[in-house]
VEXPAMAR-526470 format. One record per residue (C-alpha): residue in three letters; x, y, z. Coordinates in nm, 3 decimals. Layout:
<pts>
PT   code        c1        c2        c3
PT    ALA         X         Y         Z
...
</pts>
This chain:
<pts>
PT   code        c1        c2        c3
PT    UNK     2.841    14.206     6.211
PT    UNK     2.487    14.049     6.205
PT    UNK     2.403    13.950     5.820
PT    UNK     2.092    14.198     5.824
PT    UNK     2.281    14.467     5.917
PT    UNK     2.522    14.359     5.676
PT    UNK     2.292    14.344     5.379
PT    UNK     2.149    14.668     5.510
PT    UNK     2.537    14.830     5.506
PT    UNK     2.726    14.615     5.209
PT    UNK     3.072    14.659     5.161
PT    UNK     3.065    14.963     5.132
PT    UNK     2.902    15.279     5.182
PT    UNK     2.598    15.359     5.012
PT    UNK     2.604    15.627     4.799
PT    UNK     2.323    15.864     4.714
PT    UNK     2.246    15.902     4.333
PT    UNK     1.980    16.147     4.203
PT    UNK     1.870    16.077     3.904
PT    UNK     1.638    16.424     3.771
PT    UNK     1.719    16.760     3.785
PT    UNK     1.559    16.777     4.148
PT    UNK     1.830    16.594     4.383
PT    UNK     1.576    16.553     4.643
PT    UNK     1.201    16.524     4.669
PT    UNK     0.965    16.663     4.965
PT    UNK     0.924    16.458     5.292
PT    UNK     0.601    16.400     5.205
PT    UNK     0.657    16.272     4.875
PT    UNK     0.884    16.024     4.998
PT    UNK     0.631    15.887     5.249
PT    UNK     0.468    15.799     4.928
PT    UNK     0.733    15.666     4.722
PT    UNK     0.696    15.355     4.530
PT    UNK     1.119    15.098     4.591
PT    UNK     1.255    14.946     4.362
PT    UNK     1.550    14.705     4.419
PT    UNK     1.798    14.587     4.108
PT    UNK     2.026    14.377     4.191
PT    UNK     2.315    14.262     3.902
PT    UNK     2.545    14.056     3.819
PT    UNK     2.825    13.994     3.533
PT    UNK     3.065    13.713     3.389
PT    UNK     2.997    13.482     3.616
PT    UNK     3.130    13.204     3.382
PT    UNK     2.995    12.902     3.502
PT    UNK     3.124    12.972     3.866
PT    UNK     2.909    12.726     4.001
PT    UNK     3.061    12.666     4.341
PT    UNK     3.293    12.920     4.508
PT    UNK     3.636    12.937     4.438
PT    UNK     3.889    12.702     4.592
PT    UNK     3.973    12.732     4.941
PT    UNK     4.365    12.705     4.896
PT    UNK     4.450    13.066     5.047
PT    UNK     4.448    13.264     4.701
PT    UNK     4.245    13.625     4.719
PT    UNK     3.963    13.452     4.626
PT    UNK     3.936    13.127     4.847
PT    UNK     3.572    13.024     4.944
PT    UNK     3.407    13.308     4.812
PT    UNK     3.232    13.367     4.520
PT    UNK     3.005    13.120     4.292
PT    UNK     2.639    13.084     4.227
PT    UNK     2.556    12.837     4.504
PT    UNK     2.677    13.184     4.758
PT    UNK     2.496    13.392     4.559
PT    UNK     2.170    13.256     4.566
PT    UNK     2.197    13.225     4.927
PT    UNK     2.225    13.616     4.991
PT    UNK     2.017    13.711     4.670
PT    UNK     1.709    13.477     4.936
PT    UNK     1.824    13.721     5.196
PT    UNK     1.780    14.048     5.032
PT    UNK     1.451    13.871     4.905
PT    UNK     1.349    13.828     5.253
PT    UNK     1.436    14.255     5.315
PT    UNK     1.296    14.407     4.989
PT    UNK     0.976    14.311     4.826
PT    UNK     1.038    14.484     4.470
PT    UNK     1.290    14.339     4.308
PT    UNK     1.467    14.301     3.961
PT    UNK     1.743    14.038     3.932
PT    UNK     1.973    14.088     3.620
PT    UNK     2.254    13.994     3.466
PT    UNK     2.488    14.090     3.186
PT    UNK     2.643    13.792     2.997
PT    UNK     2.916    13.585     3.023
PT    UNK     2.712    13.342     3.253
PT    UNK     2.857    13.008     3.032
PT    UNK     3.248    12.895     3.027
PT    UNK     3.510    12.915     3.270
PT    UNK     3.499    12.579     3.499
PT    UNK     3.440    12.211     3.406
PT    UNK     3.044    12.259     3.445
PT    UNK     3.032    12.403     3.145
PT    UNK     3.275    12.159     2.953
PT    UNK     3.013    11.887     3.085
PT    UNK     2.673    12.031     3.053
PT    UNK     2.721    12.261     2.782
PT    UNK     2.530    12.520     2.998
PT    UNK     2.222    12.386     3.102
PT    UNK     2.338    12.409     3.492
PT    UNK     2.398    12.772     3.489
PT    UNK     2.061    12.827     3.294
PT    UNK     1.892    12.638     3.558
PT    UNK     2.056    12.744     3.902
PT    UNK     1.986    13.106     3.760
PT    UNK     1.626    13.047     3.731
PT    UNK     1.604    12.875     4.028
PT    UNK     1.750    13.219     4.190
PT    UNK     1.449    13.392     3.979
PT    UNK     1.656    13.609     3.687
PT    UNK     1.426    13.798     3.541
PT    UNK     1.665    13.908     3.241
PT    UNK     2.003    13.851     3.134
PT    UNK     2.207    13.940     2.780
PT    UNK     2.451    13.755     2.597
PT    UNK     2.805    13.780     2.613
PT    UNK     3.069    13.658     2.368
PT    UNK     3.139    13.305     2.561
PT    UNK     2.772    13.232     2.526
PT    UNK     2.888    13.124     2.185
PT    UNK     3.150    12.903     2.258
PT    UNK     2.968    12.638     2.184
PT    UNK     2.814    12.791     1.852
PT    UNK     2.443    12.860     1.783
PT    UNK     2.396    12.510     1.814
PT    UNK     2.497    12.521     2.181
PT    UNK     2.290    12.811     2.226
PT    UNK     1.975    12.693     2.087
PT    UNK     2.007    12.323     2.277
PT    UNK     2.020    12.539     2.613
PT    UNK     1.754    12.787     2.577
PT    UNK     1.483    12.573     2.679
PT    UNK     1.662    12.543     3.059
PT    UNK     1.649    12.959     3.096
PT    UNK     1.272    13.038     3.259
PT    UNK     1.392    13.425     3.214
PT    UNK     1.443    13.671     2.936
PT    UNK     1.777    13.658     2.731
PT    UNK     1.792    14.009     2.559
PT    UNK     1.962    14.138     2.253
PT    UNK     1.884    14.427     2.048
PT    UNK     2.247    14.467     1.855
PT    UNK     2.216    14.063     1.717
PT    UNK     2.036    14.063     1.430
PT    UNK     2.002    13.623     1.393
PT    UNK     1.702    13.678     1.143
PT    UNK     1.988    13.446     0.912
PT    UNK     2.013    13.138     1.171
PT    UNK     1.876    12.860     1.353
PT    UNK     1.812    13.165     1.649
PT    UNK     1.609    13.353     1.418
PT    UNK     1.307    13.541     1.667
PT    UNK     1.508    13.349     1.984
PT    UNK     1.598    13.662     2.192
PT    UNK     1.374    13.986     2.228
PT    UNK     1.534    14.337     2.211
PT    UNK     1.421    14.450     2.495
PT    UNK     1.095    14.388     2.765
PT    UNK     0.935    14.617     2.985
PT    UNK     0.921    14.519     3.352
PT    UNK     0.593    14.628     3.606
PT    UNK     0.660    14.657     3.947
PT    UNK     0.411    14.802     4.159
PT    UNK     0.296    15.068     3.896
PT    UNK     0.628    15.143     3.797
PT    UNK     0.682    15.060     3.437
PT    UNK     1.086    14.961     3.381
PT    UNK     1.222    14.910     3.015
PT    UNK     1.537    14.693     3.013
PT    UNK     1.703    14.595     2.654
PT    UNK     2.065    14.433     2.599
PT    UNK     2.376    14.482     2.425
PT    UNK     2.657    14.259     2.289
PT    UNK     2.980    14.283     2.244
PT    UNK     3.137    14.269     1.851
PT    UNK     3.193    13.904     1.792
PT    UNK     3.441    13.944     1.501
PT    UNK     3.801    13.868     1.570
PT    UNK     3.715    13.775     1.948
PT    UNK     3.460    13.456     1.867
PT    UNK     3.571    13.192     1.617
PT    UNK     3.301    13.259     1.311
PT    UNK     3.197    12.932     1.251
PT    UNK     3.045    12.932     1.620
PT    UNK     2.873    13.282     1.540
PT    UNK     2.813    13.187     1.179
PT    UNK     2.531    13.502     0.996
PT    UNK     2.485    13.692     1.298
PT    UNK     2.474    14.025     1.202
PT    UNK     2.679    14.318     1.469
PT    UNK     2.476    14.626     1.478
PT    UNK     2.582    14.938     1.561
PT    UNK     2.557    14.966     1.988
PT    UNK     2.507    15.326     1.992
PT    UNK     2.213    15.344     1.684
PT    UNK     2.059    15.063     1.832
PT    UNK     2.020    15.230     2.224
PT    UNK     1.908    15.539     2.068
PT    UNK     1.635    15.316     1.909
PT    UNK     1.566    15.129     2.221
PT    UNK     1.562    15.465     2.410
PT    UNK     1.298    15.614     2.247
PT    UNK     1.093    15.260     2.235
PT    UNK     1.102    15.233     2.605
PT    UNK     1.019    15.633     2.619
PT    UNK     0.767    15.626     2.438
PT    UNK     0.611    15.324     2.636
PT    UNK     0.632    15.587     2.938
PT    UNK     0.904    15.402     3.099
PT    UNK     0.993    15.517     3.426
PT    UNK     1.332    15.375     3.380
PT    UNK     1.581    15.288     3.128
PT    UNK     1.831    15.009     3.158
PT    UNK     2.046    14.868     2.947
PT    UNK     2.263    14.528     2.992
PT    UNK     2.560    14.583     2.831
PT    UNK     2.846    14.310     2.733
PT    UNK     3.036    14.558     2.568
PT    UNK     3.313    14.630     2.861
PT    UNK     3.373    14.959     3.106
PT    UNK     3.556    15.181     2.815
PT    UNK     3.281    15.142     2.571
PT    UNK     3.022    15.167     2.870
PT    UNK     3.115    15.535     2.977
PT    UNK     3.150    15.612     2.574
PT    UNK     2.765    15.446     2.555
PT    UNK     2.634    15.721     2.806
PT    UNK     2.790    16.005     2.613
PT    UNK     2.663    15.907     2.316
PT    UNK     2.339    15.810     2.374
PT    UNK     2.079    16.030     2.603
PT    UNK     1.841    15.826     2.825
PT    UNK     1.961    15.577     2.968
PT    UNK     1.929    15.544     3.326
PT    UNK     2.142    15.273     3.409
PT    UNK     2.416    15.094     3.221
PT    UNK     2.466    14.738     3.426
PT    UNK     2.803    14.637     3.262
PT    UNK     2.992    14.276     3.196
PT    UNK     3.277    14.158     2.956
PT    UNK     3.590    14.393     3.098
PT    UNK     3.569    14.192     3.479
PT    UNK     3.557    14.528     3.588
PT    UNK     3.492    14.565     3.999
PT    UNK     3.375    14.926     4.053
PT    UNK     3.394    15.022     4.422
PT    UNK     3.109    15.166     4.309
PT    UNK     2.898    15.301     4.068
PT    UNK     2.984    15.596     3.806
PT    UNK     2.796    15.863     3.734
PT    UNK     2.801    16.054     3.382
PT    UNK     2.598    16.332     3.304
PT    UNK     2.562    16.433     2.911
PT    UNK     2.549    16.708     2.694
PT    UNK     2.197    16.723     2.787
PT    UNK     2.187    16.722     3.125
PT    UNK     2.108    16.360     3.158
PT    UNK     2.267    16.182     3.466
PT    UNK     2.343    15.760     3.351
PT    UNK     2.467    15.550     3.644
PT    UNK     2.739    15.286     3.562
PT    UNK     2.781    14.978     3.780
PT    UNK     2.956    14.661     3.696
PT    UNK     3.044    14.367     3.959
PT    UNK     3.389    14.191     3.861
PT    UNK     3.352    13.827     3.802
PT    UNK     3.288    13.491     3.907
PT    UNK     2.986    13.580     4.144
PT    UNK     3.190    13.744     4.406
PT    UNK     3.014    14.068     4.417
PT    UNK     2.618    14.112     4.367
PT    UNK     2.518    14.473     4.305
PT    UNK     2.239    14.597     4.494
PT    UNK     2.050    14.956     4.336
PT    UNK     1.752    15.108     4.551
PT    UNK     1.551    15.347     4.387
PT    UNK     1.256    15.523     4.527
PT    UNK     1.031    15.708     4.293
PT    UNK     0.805    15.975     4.484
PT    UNK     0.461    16.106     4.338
PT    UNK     0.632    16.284     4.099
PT    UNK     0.796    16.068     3.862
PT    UNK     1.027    16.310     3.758
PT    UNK     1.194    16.322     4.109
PT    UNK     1.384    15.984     4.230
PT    UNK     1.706    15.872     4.441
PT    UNK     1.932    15.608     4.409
PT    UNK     2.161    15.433     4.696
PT    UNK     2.428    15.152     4.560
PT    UNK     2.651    14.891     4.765
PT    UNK     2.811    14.630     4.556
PT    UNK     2.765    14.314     4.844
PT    UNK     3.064    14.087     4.845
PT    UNK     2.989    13.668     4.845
PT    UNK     3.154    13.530     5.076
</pts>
């Protein structure tokens, strides 16, 4: 199979997502409908190069010097693009035992992240180890369920930003996972866990009030607590998971109490999957559609 056709196709079939209480918009309004492309990943702990090429599942695929290579490609396919990610990008291969982080920072700005979250192995080398690596990340690193206003990352890490692609206005904010009992707490030290749910209903209305056309939230909290996030809290448009190395064939869709359809994707671990969303948003913002193919790395 030709690699355009490939990125065109994935892995697997696309799958049609609407996202407002219209499934489908007129012809016409299409012909006028403004893309957008996320792509995602999670937990790619410091999966620089692929994985060994010894015969296991996983031999020669995988790792962030792959991914960038067919991130370039869809690139060169879709002109609107988001590239997020959801924590868990330090720890996990002797990179990170030797530069602390500072390689994964860089080769993901390289690749042109325009947000990412933190996940609990982000503080395996304590705040200290954050705050020394920080200065290598040319994207956003956003929390809103941190409170560090009692540490040396006091102000470090917005809550959330609001993205503007070609008049569409996209509000992305970040969750972490509970760091007690799964983080030593010396390397964590005053940071305050707040409430995930609260907190997204906070963020929610933020980002709606700031007439965002979508909500997203990065989420380190796992699959389980995911799906529990989107019947809990109304508004969110997309949940872009990390933390359970969960690889979704592809994504979930929950629809709430009130009627409100949340897509759930997550991508596995190590870089061996990159999740590709399409959205097209016609005249009327209330009408949009949704395809999904998780893309493997070989």
């Amino acid at each position: 199979m030709q690699r355009r056709e490939f990125l065109k196709r994935g892995t697997l079939a696309g799958i049609g997502l609407g996202l407002s209480n219209s499934l489908w918009a007129t012809e016409s309004e299409f012909a006028q409908a403004k893309k957008l492309t996320i792509l995602h990943t999670n937990d790619m702990h410091s999966r620089i190069e692929p994985f060994p090429n010894d015969g296991s599942r996983n031999a020669n695929q995988g790792g962030m010097t792959k991914l960038a290579t067919l991130i370039n490609e869809v690139r060169n396919e879709e002109e609107n693009i988001l590239l997020l990610d959801s924590g868990d990008f330090f720890q996990g291969t002797p990179y990170f035992n030797v530069y602390g982080g500072e390689l994964e920072l860089k080769l993901m700005s390289q690749m042109g992240y325009d947000a990412s979250t933190l996940g609990n192995h982000e503080f395996d080398n304590g705040l200290e180890g954050i705050a020394k690596q920080l200065e290598h990340a040319q994207f956003d690193i956003l929390c809103s369920n941190y409170d560090f206003s009692d540490t040396i990352l006091k102000n470090a890490f917005p809550a959330y930003k609001i993205f503007s692609k070609k008049g569409l206005k996209i509000g992305v904010f970040g969750l972490g996972i509970k760091l007690e009992g799964l983080v030593s707490a010396k390397n964590y030290g005053n940071t305050k866990f707040l409430d995930p749910v609260s907190v997204s209903n906070e963020m929610v209305k933020e980002l709606k009030s700031k007439k965002c056309d979508l909500v997203i939230c990065l989420s380190h909290l796992g699959y389980q607590s995911d799906l529990k996030l989107s019947d809990e809290v109304t508004g969110i448009d997309l949940i872009l998971g990390g933390h359970s190395h969960t690889f979704l064939d592809q994504p979930v869709i929950k629809i709430d109490a009130h009627n409100h359809k949340t897509i759930i994707n997550q991508v596995g671990t190590g870089a061996l999957r990159l999740g590709k969303l399409d959205f097209e948003f016609s005249k009327n913002p209330q009408t949009s559609f949704a395809s999904a193919r998780n893309l493997h790395v070989y």
